[in-house]
C-alpha positions as CSV (number, residue, x, y, z in Angstrom):
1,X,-5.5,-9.1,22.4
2,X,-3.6,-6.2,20.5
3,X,-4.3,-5.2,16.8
4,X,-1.1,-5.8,15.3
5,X,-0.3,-3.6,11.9
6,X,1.5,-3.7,8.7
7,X,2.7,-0.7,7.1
8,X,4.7,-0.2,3.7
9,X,7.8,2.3,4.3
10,X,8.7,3.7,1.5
11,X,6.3,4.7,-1.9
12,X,4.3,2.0,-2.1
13,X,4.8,-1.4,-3.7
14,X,6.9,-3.3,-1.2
15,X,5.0,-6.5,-1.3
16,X,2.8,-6.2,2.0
17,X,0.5,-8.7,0.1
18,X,3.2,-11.4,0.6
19,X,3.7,-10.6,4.1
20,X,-0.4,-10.6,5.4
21,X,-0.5,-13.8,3.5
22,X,2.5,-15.1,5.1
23,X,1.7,-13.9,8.7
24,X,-2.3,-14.7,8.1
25,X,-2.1,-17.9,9.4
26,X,-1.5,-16.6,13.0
27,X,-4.2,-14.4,12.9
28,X,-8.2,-14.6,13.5
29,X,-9.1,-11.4,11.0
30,X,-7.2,-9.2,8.5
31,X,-8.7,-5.8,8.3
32,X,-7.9,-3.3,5.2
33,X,-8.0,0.2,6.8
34,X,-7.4,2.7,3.8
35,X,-7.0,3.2,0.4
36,X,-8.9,1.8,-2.6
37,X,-8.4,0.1,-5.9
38,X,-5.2,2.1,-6.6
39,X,-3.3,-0.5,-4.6
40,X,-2.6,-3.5,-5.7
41,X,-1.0,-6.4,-3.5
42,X,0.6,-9.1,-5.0
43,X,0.8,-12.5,-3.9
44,X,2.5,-16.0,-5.4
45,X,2.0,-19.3,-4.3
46,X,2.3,-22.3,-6.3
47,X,3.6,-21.0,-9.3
48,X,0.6,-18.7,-9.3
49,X,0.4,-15.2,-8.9
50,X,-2.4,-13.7,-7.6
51,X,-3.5,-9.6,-7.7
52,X,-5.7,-8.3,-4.9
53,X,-6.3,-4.3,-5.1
54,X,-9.6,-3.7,-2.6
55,X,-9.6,-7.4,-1.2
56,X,-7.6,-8.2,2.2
57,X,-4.8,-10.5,1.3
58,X,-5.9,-13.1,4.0
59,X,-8.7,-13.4,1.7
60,X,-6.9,-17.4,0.4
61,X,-7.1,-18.9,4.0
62,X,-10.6,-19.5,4.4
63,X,-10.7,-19.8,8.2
64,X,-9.3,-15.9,8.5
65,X,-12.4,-13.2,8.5
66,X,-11.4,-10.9,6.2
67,X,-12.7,-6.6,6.7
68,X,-13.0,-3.5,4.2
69,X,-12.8,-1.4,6.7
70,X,-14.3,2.2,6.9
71,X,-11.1,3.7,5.8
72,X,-11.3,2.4,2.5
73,X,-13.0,3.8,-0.9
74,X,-14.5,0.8,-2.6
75,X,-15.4,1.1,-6.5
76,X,-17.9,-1.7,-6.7
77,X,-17.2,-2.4,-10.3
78,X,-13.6,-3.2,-9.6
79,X,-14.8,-4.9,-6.4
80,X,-17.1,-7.1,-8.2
81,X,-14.6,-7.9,-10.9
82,X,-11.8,-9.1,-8.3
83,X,-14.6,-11.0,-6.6
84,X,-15.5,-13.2,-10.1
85,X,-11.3,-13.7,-10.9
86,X,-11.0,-15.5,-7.2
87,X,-14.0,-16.8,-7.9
88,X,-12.6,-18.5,-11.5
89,X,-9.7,-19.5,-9.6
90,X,-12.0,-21.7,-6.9
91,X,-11.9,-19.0,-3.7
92,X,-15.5,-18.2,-2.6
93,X,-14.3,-15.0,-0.5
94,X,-18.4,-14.3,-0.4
95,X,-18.1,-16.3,3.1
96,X,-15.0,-14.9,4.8
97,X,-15.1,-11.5,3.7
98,X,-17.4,-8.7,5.2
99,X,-17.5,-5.0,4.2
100,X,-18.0,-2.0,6.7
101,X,-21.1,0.2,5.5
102,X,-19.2,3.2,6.5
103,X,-16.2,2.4,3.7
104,X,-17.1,5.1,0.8
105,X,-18.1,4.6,-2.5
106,X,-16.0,5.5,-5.9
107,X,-18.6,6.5,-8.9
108,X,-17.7,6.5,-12.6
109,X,-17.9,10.2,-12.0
110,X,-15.5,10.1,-9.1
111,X,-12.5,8.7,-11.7
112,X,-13.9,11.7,-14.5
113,X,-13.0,13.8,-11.8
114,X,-9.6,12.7,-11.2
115,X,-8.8,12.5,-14.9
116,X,-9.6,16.3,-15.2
117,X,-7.9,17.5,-12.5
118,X,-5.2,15.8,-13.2
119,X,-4.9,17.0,-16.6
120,X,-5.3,20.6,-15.3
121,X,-2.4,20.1,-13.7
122,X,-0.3,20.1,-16.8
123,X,3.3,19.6,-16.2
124,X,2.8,19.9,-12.7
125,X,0.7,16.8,-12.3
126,X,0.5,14.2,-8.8
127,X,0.7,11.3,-11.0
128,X,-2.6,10.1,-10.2
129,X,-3.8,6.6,-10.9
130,X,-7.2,7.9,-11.8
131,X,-9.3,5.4,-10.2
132,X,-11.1,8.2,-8.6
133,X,-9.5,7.5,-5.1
134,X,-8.7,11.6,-4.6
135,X,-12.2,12.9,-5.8
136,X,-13.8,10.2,-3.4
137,X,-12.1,11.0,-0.3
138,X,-12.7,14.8,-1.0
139,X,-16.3,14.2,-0.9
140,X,-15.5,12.1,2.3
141,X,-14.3,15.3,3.6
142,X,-16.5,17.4,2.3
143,X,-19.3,15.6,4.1
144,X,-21.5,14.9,0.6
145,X,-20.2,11.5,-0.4
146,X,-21.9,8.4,-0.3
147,X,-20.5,4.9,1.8
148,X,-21.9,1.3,1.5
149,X,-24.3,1.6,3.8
150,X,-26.4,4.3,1.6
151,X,-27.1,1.4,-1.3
152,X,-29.6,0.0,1.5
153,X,-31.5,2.7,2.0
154,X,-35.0,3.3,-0.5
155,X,-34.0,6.5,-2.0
156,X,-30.2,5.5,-3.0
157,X,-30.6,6.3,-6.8
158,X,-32.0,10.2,-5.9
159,X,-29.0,10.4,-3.5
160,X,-26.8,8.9,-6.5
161,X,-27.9,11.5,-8.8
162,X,-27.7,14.2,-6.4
163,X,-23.9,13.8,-5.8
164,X,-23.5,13.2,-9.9
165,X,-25.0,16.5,-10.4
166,X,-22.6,17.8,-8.2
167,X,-19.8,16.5,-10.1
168,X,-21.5,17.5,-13.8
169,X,-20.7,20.9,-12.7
170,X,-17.4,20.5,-11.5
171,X,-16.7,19.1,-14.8
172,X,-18.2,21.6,-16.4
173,X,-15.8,24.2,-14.7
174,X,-13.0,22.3,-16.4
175,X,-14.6,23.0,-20.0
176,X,-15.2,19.6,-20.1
177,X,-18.3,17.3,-20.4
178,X,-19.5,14.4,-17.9
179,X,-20.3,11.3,-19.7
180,X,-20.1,8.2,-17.9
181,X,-21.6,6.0,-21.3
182,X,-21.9,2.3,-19.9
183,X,-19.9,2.4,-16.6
184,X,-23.1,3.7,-14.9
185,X,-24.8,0.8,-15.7
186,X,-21.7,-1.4,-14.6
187,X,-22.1,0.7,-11.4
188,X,-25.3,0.0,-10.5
189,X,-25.0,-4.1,-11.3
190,X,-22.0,-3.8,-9.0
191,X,-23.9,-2.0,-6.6
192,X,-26.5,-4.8,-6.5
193,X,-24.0,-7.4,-6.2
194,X,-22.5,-5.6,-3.3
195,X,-26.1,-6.1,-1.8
196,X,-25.8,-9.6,-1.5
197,X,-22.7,-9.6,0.5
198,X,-21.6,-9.5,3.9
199,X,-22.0,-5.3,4.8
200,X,-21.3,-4.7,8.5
201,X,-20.8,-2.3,11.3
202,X,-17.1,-3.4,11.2
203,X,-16.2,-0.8,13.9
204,X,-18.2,-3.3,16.4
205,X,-17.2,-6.3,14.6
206,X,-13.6,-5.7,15.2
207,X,-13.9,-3.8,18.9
208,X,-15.7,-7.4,19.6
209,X,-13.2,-9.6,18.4
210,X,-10.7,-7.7,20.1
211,X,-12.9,-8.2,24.3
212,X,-13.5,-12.2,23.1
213,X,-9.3,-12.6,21.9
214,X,-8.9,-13.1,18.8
215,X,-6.0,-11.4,16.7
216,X,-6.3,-9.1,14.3
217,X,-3.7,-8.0,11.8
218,X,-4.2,-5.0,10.2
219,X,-3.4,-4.1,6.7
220,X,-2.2,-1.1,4.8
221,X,-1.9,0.6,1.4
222,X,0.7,2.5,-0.3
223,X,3.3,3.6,2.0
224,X,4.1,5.9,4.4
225,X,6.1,8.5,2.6
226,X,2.5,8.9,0.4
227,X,0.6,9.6,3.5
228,X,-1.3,12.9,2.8
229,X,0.2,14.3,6.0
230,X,3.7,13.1,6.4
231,X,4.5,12.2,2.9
232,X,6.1,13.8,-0.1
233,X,3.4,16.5,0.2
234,X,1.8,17.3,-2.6
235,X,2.9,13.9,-4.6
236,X,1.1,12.0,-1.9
237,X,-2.0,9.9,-1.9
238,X,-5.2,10.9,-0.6
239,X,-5.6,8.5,2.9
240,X,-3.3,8.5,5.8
241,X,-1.7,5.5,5.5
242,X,0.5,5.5,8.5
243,X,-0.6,3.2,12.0
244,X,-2.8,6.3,12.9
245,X,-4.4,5.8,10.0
246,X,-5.6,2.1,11.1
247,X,-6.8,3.7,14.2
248,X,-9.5,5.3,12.0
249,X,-9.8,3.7,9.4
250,X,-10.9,0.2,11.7
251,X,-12.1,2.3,14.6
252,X,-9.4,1.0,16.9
253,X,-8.4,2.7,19.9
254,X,-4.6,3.5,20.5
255,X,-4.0,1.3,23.6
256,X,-5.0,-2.0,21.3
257,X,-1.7,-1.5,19.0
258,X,0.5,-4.2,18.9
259,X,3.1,-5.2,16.4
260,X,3.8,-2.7,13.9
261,X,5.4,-4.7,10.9
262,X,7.2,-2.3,8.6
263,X,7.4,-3.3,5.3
264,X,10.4,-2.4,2.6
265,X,12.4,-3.4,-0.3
266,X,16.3,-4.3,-0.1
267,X,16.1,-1.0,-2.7
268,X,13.8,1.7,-3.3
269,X,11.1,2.0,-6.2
270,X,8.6,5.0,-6.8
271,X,5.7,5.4,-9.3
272,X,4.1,8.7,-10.6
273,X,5.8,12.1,-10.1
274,X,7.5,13.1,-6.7
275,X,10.6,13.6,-5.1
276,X,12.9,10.5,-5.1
277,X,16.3,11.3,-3.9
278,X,18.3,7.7,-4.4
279,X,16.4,7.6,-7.8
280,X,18.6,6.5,-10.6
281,X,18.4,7.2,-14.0
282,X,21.1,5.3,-15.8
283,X,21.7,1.6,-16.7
284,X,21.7,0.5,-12.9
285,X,18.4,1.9,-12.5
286,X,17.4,0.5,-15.1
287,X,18.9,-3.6,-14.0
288,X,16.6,-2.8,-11.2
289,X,13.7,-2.4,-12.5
290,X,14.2,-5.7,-15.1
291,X,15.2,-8.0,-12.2
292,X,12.9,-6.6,-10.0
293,X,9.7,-7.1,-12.9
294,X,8.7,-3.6,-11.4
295,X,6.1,-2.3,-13.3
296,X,2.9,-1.4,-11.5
297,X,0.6,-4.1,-10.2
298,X,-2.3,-1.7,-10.9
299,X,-1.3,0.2,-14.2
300,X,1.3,-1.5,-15.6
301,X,4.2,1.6,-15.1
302,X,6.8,1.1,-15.5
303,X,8.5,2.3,-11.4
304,X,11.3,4.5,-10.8
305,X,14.0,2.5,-9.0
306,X,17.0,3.4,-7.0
307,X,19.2,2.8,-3.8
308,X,17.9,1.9,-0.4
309,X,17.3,5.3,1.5
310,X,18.0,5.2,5.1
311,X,16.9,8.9,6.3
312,X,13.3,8.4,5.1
313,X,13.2,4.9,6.5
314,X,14.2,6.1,9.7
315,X,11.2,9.1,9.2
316,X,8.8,6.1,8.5
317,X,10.0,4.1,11.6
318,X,9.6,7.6,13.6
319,X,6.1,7.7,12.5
320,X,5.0,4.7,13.0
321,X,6.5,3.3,15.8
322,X,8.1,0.3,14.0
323,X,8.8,-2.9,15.8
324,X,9.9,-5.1,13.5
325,X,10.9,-4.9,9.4
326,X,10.5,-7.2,7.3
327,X,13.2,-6.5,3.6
328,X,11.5,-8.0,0.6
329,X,13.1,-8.5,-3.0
330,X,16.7,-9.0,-1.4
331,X,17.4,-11.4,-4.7
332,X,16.9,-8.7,-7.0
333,X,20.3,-7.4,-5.8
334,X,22.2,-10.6,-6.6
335,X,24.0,-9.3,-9.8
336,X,25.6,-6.5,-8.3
337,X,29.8,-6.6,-7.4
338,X,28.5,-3.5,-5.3
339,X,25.3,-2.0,-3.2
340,X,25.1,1.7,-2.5
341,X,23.3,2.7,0.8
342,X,22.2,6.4,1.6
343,X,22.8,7.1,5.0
344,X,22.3,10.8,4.8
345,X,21.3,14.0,2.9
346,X,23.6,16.7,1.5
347,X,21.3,20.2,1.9
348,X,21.8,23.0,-0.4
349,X,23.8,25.2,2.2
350,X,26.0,21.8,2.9
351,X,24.9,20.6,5.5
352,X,24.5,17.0,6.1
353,X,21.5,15.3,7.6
354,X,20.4,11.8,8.1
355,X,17.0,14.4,8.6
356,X,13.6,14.5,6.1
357,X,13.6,18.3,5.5
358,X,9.5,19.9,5.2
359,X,10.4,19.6,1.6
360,X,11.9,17.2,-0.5
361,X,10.6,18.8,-3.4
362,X,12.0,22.3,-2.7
363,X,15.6,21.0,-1.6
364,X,17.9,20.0,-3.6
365,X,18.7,16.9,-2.0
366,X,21.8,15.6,-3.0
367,X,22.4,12.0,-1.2
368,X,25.3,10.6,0.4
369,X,26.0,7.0,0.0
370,X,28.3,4.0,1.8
371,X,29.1,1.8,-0.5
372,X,28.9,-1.8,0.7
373,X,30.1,-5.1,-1.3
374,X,27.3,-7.5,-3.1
375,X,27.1,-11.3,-2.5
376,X,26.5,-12.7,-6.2
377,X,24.8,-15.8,-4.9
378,X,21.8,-16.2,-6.3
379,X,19.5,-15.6,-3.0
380,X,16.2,-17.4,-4.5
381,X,17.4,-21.3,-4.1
382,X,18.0,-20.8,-0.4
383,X,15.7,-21.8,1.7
384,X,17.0,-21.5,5.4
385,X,18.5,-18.6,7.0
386,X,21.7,-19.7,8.2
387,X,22.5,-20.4,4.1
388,X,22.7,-17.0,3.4
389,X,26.0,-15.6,2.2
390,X,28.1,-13.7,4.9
391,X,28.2,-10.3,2.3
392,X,24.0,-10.1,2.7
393,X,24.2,-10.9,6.3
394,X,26.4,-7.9,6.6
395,X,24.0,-6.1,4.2
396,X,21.0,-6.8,7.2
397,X,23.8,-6.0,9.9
398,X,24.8,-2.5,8.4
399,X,20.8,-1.7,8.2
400,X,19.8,-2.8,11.4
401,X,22.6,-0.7,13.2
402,X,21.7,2.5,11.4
403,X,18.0,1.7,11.7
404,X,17.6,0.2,14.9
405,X,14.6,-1.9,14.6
406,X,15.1,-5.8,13.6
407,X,14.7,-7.1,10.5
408,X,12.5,-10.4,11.5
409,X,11.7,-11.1,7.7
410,X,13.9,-12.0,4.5
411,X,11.8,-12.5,1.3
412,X,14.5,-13.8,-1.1
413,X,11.8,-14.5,-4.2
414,X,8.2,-14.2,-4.7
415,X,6.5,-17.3,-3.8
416,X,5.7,-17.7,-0.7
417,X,7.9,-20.3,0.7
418,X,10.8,-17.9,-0.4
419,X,10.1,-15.9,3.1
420,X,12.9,-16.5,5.5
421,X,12.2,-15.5,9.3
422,X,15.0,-14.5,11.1
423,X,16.8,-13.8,14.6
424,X,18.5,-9.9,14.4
425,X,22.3,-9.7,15.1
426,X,23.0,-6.1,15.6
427,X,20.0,-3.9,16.2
């Protein structure tokens, strides 16, 4: 069997939490590959609506094994807390959920870090959540941090303090002062919890589930114009959050890709600093954002919201080797008489592009839109595909041509029964 993947497109935010719990059912396993606590997945059902940020979203179906896999950076504090809220709402993930030991660990002084940094930064700052997700992964790469597997092991508080010490001086160098006050004692009561659970070599787990045929549905973080290699460099995240990055982040060979699902937004949203050409700063943005409720899942932020942009979709289909795409918050568009699509890029020196230059932040993109007319039917109340108005078919018709991937998936609301599957016309 084939590891099929889900992948957000654009800057995050694009509702893959409604998709893995919407496709779950047909799988055996839902693996998290990267990213940490800065995500946060949303999921309704039931009039209920549900905020996962470490946790697979397959974690409601209790027959689906649910994997942190090594890609990840857990903060056990947050990880314990998200634990207790399903727990209050009666979901005992204890007994479908297992973590990889290889999955780093987040300290108190891991978010210190990333609120100094960041405020070093000035007026030039990444926008940084300051979980401590960029600070973790550093030490990741710097070959001094610590992963689950290390709270097992005898001497785990001396290599705790070592790795503190470490950051006390880094600190330090920023004329600041490391105190950590209560959340190291929160740390190591989440640590001990984090004892008790499953903690496995997921690399095997998965590579064994894979020989006896079971499917596995992989799930991402962020989106792929935030991967730290391919994104809007520097105003990126910290994990590579493309397919390759599932490869790694599971230990999954290549040649066991399936499906790649990519995942965006009728529109485009964006939080923190960064490039964001079809970004709109006027009273239209602004509908967006109100009808759309987008404000961070995570912090609360308010997001930046524009038009659709096809150039960098078509870099993040490139990239990842899309198969299908699935268009979420379709009905926040209902109100418009009009819908403005960017299908290319106007370059400084004039030249147009459908092309995403090294750069976005050094060119002055200017883009270049089609403008397409709106349905006004309010898209929430239908419930069957062939309802939908002839205006938002054309919508999916003009998007598929340009993109050339179908779009299998329609989300028209945010429970989950407001997920229509469809049949592509024109791609």
């Amino acid at each position: 069997m084939a590891v099929d993947i889900l992948i957000g497109l654009q800057w995050g935010d694009e509702g893959k939490g409604k998709i893995v719990d919407v496709l779950a059912p047909t799988y055996d396993i839902v693996a998290r590959f990267q990213g940490g606590p800065n995500a946060g997945h949303t999921l309704e059902f039931e009039g209920t609506k549900h905020v996962l940020h470490q946790i697979p979203s397959g974690i409601f179906h209790p027959e689906i094994k649910n994997i942190i896999g090594n890609g990840v950076v857990l903060d056990p504090i947050v990880f314990r807390t998200e634990m207790q809220k399903l727990q209050d709402r009666g979901v005992d993930a204890s007994q479908n959920l297992f973590v990889s030991k290889k999955a780093s660990l987040i300290l108190p002084s891991h978010k210190v870090l990333d609120r100094v940094s960041e405020e070093a930064l000035g007026s030039g700052k990444i926008g940084s959540t300051l979980k401590g997700i960029g600070p973790t992964y550093q030490d990741k790469i710097g070959r001094v941090g610590l992963r689950v597997g290390d709270i097992l092991a005898a001497d785990f508080k001396e290599q705790y303090n070592k790795l503190v010490e470490r950051h006390r001086k880094t600190v330090e160098f920023y004329g600041q002062t490391l105190e950590l006050g209560e959340q190291e004692q929160n740390f190591f009561e989440a640590v001990d919890y984090l004892r008790t659970l499953q903690l496995v070599d997921s690399e095997y787990m998965i590579n064994e589930a894979l020989q006896s045929g079971q499917r596995i549905l992989a799930e991402g973080a962020q989106g792929a114009l935030l991967d730290v290699d391919f994104g809007t460099y520097p105003f990126v995240t910290s994990s590579s959050t493309i397919v390759a990055g599932a490869c790694t982040g599971l230990g999954v060979a290549p040649k066991h890709i399936g499906e790649v699902y990519g995942i965006f937004k009728a529109y485009c949203t964006r939080v923190g600093s960064g490039p964001f050409p079809t970004e709109l700063l006027d009273e239209v943005g602004e509908n967006i954002r109100q009808a759309g409720r987008e404000f961070g899942s995570t912090t609360g932020r308010p997001r930046r919201c524009g038009w659709v942009d096809l150039p960098s979709l078509k870099y993040s289909i490139m990239l990842n080797g899309v198969t299908q795409l699935n268009m979420m918050k379709a009905d926040v568009l209902t109100e418009f008489d009009t819908i403005q699509v960017c299908t290319h890029y106007k370059l400084p020196s004039g030249e147009i592009t459908d092309k995403v230059p090294h750069s976005m932040e050094s060119d002055e993109l200017q883009p270049v839109y089609e403008t397409l007319p709106g349905w006004k039917v309010d898209l929430n109340k239908i419930e069957k595909v062939d309802e939908l108005p002839a205006a938002f078919n054309n919508y999916l018709a003009f998007l598929e041509k340009h993109l050339q991937v179908p779009i299998t998936i329609v989300s028209v609301g945010p429970d989950r029964k407001s997920t229509l599957r469809r049949e592509a016309v024109n791609a």
